[in-house]
Each structure stands twice: as structure tokens, then as C-alpha cells.
Residue, then its C-alpha position, 0 to 999 in steps of 0.5 A: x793195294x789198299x791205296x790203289x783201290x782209293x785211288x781208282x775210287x776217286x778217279x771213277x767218282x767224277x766219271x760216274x757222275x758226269x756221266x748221268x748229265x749226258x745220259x739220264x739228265x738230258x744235256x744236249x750239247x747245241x754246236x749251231x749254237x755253242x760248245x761251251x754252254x748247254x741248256x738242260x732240258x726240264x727233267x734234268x737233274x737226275x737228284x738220285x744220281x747227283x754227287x753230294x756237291x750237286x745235291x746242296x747246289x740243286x737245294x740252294x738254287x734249283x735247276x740250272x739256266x746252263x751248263x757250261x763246258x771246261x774244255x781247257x784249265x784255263x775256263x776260257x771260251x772255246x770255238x768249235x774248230x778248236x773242240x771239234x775232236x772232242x765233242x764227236x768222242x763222247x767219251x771226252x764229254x762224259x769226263x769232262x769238267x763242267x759247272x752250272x750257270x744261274x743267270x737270275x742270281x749271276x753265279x757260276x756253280x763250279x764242282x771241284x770235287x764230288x763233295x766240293x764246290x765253288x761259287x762265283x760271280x758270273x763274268x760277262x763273257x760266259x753271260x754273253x754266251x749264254x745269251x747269243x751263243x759262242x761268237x761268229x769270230x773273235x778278234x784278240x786285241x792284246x792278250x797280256x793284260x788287260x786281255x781284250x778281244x772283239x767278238x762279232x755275231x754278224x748274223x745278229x748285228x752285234x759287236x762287244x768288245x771285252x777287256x779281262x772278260x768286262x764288256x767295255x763296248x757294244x756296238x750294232x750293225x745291221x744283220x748279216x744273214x747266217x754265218x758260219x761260226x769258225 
């Protein structure tokens, strides 16, 4: 009996907290612009509702440019089609893992735990999000290593090419108009 108290202790801990970033702390998720980054707005953190993870990120760096979305295990960028689902149950957000994006200080923030977390250097793919949002289309060249991927964002005039998430090359074109991200 004890144990089962434990247990559901630690499991409602991270559906609390995520919770108070989607309804106290003001994360607005922008599908037009990506699901898998969410820029908060100036009131955010809630420093009262914060896991003690949170609190010594938010002592050290300060508010976050970004909050980035881990729809899968595997941290990867997600397209709108694939989460689709999950964005319109919001329960599927509220527990959700995420982590926070310093852009100025190129780490990511990754919470493992209420009491743990993780820094690491901010890849270009997740900088390329934060920056022009998800890509228009995605074209996977090889996806044994190295990984390489193209992504378009017609509407801007641009085209990257990654190889295990390095930008290798960049190319620009002239701007397509809106186009509808699949």
C-alpha cells in the first residue's frame, strides 16, 4: 500500500507541473508556425509552481527563448500531420515531455525528472526551428548514418540540408508565397 502511494506520487509530479506550463505559465502552442516549439509569453515561468529542476534553470538562465515539445522518445522534429491528434487532446500536451531552449547561450535544458535535468548543446536542426519554424517539406536522404534530410521552406526561399542534425548546406531561392505545411 505504502509503495502504491509512492508510485502515484511520482507519477502525478510531472502531470502537475506540466500542467501549470499550459495554463498558468502562458505556452501557446503556434501549429502555422511549429508543434514542436512554442515561444512563452512574458509572464511565464509561474516561479511558485515550478519543479525544483525548473526553479535552479530559471535561477541560472531566466526565462526561456523557447519551449520545445518531445512528441516521440527519439526528440526528433515532428510534422503537423504526424501530431495532429495530439495537439487537439490537450491532455496529450499537459503530460507531455518538454524542455527549454536558450538560443543566447546555445543549450537545451532537458528536465528528466521534477529534481533533474540535463544541459545540452542546442543542434542546429532544433536552431533552425526556432528560427523559420517546422519545415514546409522534408525530403530524407538516407536515414542510416550519416542521417541526411533536406528541408524546404518555399515560402521563404530557403533550402538546408542536415546530415545528424549539422546543417551542411544552404541554399536560396526566390520565395514561393504561403505554402501549406504537410
Amino acid at each position: 500500500m505504502r509503495y502504491r502511494f509512492l508510485f502515484l506520487l511520482l507519477c502525478l509530479i510531472p502531470m502537475i507541473s506540466c500542467s501549470s506550463l499550459f495554463k498558468k505559465d502562458k505556452i501557446t502552442l503556434n501549429p502555422e508556425f511549429s508543434v514542436n516549439v512554442a515561444k512563452p509569453q512574458k509572464d511565464f515561468p509561474d516561479e511558485d509552481k515550478l519543479v525544483p529542476s525548473k526553479k535552479e534553470v530559471f535561477k541560472l538562465y531566466g526565462v526561456p527563448d523557447f519551449v520545445r515539445f518531445w512528441w516521440s522518445r527519439d526528440g526528433r522534429i515532428h510534422r503537423f500531420l504526424e501530431v495532429d491528434s495530439k495537439i487537439r487532446n490537450q491532455n496529450s500536451l499537459l503530460i507531455m515531455k518538454h524542455s527549454w531552449i536558450f538560443l543566447d547561450k546555445n543549450i537545451e535544458c532537458i528536465f528528466d525528472s521534477p529534481t533533474a535535468y540535463r544541459e545540452i548543446p542546442l543542434n542546429d536542426k532544433i536552431r533552425t526551428v526556432c528560427t523559420y519554424g517546422d519545415p514546409e517539406d522534408v525530403k530524407i536522404l538516407s536515414d542510416v548514418v550519416p542521417y541526411s534530410e533536406i528541408w524546404n521552406y518555399y515560402s521563404q526561399g530557403l533550402i538546408l540540408k542536415f546530415e545528424n542534425d549539422k546543417l551542411i548546406n544552404q541554399q536560396i531561392h526566390s520565395p514561393m508565397g504561403r505554402v501549406i505545411k504537410k
